[in-house]
CHARMM internal coordinates of N, CA and C (Angstrom, degrees):
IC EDIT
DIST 1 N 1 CA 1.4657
DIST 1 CA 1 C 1.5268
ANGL 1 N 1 CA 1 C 109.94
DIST 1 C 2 N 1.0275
ANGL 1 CA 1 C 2 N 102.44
DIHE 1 N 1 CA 1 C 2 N -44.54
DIST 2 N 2 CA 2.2943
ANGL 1 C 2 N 2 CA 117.06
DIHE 1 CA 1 C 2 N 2 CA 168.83
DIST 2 CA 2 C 0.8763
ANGL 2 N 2 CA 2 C 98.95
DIHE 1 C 2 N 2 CA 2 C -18.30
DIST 2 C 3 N 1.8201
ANGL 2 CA 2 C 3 N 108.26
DIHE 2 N 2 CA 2 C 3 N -76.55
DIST 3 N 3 CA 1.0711
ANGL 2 C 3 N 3 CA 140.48
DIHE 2 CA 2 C 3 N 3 CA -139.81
DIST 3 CA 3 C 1.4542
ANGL 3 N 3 CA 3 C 117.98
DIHE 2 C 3 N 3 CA 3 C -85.72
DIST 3 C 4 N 1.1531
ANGL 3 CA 3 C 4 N 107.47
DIHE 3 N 3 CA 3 C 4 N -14.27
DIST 4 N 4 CA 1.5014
ANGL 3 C 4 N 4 CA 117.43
DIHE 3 CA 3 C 4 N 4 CA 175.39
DIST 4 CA 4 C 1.8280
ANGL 4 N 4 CA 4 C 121.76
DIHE 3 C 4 N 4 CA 4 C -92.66
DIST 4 C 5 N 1.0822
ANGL 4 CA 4 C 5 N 103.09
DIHE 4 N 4 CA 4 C 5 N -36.81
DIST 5 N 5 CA 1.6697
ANGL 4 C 5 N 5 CA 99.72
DIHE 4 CA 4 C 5 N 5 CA 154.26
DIST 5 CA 5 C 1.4997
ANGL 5 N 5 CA 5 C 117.77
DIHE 4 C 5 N 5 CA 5 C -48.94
DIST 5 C 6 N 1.1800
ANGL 5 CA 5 C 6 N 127.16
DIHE 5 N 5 CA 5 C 6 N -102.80
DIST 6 N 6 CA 1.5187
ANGL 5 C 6 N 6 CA 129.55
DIHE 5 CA 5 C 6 N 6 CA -163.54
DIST 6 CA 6 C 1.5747
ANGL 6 N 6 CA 6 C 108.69
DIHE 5 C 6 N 6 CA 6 C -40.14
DIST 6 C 7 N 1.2840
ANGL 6 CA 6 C 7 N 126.45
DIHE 6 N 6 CA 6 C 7 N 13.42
DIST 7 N 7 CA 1.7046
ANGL 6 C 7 N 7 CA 124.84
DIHE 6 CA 6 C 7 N 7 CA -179.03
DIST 7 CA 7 C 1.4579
ANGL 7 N 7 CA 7 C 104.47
DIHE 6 C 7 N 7 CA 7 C -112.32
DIST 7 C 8 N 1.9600
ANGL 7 CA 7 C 8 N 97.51
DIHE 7 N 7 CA 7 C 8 N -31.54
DIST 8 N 8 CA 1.1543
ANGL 7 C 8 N 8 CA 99.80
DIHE 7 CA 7 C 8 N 8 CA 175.46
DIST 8 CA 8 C 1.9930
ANGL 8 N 8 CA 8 C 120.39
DIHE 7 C 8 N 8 CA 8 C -82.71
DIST 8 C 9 N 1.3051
ANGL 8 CA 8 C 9 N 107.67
DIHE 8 N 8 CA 8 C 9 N -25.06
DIST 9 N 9 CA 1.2399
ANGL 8 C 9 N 9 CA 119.82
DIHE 8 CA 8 C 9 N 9 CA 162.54
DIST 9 CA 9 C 1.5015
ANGL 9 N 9 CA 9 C 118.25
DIHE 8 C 9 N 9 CA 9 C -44.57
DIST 9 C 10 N 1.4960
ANGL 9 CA 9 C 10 N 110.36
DIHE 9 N 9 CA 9 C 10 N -68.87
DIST 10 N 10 CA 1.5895
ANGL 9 C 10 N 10 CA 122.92
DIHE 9 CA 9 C 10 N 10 CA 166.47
DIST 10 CA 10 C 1.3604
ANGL 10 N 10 CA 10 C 90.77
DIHE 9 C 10 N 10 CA 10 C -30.01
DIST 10 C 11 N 1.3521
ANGL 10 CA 10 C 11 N 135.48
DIHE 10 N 10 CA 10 C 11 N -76.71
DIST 11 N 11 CA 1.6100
ANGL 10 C 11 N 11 CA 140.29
DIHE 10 CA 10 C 11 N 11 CA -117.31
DIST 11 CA 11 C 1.9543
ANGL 11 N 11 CA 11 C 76.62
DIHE 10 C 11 N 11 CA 11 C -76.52
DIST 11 C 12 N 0.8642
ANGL 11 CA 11 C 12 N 128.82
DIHE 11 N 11 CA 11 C 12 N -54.49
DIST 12 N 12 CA 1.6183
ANGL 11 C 12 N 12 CA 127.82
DIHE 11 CA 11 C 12 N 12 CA -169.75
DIST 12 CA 12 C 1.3662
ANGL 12 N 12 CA 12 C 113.05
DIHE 11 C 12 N 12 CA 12 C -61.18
DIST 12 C 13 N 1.5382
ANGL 12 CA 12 C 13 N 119.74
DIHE 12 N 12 CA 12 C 13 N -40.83
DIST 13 N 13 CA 1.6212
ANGL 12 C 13 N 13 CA 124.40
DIHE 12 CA 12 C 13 N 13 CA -177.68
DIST 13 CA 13 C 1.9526
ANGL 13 N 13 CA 13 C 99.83
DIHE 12 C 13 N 13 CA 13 C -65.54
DIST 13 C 14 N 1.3409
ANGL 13 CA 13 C 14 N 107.47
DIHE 13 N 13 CA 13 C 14 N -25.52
DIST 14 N 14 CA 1.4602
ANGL 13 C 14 N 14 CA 90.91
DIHE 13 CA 13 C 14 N 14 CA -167.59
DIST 14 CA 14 C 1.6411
ANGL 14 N 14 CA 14 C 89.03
DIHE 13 C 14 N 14 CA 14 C -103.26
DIST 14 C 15 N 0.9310
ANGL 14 CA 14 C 15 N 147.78
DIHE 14 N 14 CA 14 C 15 N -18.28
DIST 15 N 15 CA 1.0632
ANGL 14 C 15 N 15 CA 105.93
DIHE 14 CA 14 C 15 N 15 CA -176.80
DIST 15 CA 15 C 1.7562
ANGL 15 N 15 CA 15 C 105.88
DIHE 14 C 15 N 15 CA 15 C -94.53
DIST 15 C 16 N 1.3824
ANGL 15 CA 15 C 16 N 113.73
DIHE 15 N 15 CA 15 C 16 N -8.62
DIST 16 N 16 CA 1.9346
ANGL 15 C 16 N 16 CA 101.86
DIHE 15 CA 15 C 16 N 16 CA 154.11
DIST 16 CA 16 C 1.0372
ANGL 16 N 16 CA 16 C 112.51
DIHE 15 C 16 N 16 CA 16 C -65.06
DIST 16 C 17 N 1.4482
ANGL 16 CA 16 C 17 N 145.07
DIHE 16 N 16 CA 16 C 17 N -5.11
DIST 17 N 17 CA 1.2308
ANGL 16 C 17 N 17 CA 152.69
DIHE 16 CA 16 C 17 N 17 CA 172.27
DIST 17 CA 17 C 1.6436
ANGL 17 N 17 CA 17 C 109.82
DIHE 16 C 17 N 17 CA 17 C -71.34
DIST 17 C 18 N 1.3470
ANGL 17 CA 17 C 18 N 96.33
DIHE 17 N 17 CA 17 C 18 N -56.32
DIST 18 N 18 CA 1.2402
ANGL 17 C 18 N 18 CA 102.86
DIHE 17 CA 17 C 18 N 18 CA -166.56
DIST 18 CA 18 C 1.7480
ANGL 18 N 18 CA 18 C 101.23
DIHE 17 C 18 N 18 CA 18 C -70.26
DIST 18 C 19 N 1.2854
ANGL 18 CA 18 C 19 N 126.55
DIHE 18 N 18 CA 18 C 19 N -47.77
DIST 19 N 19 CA 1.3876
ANGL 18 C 19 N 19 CA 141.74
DIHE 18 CA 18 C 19 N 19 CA 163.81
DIST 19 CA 19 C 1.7088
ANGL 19 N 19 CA 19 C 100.08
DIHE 18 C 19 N 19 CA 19 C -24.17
DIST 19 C 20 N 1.7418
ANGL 19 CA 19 C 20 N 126.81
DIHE 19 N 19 CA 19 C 20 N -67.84
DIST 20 N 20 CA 0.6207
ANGL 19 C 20 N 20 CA 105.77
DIHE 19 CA 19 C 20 N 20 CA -155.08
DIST 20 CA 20 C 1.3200
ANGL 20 N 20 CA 20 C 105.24
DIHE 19 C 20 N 20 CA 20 C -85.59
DIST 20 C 21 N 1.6139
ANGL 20 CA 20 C 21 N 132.87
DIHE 20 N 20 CA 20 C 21 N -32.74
DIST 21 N 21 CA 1.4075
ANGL 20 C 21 N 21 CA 121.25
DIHE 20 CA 20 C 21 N 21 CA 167.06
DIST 21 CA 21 C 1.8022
ANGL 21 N 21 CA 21 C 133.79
DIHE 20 C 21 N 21 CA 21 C -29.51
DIST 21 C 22 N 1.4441
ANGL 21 CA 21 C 22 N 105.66
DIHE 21 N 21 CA 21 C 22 N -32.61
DIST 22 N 22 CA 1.1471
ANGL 21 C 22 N 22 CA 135.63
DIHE 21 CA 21 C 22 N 22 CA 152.89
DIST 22 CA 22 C 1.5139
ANGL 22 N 22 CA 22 C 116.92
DIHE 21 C 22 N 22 CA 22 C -53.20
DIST 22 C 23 N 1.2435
ANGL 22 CA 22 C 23 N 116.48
DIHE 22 N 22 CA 22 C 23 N -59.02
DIST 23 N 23 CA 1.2188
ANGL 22 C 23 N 23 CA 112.21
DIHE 22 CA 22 C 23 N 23 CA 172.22
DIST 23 CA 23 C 1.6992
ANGL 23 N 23 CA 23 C 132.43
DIHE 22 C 23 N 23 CA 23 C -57.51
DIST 23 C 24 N 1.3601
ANGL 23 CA 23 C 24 N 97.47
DIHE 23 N 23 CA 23 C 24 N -48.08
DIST 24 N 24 CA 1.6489
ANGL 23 C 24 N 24 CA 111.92
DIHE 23 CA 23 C 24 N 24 CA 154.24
DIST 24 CA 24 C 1.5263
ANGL 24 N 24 CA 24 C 120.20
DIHE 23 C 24 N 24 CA 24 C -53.96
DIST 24 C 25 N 1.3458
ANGL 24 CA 24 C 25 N 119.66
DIHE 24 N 24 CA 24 C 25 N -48.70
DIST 25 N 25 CA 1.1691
ANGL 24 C 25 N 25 CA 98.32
DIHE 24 CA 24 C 25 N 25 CA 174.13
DIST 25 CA 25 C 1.8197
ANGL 25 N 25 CA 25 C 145.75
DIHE 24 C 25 N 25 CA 25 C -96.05
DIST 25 C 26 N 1.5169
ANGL 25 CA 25 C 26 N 91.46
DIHE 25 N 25 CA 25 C 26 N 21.66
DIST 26 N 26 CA 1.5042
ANGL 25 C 26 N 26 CA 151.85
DIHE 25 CA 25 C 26 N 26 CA 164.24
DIST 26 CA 26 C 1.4900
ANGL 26 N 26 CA 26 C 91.84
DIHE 25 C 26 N 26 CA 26 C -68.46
DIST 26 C 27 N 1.2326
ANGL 26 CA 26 C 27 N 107.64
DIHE 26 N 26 CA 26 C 27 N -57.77
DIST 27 N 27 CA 2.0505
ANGL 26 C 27 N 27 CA 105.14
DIHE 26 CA 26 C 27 N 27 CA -153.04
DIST 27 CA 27 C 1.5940
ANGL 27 N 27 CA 27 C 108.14
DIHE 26 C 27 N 27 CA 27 C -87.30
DIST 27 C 28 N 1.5468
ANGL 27 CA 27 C 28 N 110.49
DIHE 27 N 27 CA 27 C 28 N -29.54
DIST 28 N 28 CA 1.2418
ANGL 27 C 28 N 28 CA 129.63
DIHE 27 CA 27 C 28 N 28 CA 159.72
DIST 28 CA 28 C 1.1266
ANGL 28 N 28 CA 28 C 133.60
DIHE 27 C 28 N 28 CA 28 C -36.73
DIST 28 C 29 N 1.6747
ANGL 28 CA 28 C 29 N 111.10
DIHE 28 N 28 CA 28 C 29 N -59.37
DIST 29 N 29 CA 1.0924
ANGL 28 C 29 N 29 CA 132.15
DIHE 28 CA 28 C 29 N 29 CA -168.02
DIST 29 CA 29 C 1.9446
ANGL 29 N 29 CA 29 C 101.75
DIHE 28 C 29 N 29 CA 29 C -78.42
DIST 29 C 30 N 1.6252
ANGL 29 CA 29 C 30 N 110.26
DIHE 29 N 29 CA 29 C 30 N -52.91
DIST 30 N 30 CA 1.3214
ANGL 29 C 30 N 30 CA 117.55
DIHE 29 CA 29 C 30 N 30 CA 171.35
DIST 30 CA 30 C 1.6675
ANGL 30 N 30 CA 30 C 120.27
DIHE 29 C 30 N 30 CA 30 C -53.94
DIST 30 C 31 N 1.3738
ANGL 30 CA 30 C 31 N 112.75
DIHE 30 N 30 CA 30 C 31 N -29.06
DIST 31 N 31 CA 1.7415
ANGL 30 C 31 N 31 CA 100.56
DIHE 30 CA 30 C 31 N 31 CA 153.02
DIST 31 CA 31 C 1.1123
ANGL 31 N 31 CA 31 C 140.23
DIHE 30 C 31 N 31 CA 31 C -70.57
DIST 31 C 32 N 1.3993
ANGL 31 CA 31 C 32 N 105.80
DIHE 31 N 31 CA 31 C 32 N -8.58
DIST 32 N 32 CA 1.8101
ANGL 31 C 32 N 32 CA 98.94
DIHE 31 CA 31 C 32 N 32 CA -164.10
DIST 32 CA 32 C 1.7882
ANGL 32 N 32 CA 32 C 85.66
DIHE 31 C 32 N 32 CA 32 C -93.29
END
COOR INIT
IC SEED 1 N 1 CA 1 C
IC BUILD
């Protein structure tokens, strides 16, 4: 049970990660 939180934490930080990389290259693409 420990051990299963903080993997599941990671699993959420990266995919807002990935969300926001997405978002940037969203904003990128809409300037040019």
């Amino acid at each position: 049970m420990g051990d299963y939180k903080p993997s599941n934490r990671k699993c959420v930080m990266y995919k807002k990660t990935m969300f926001d990389l997405g978002n940037l290259v969203m904003k990128l693409f809409y300037q040019v």
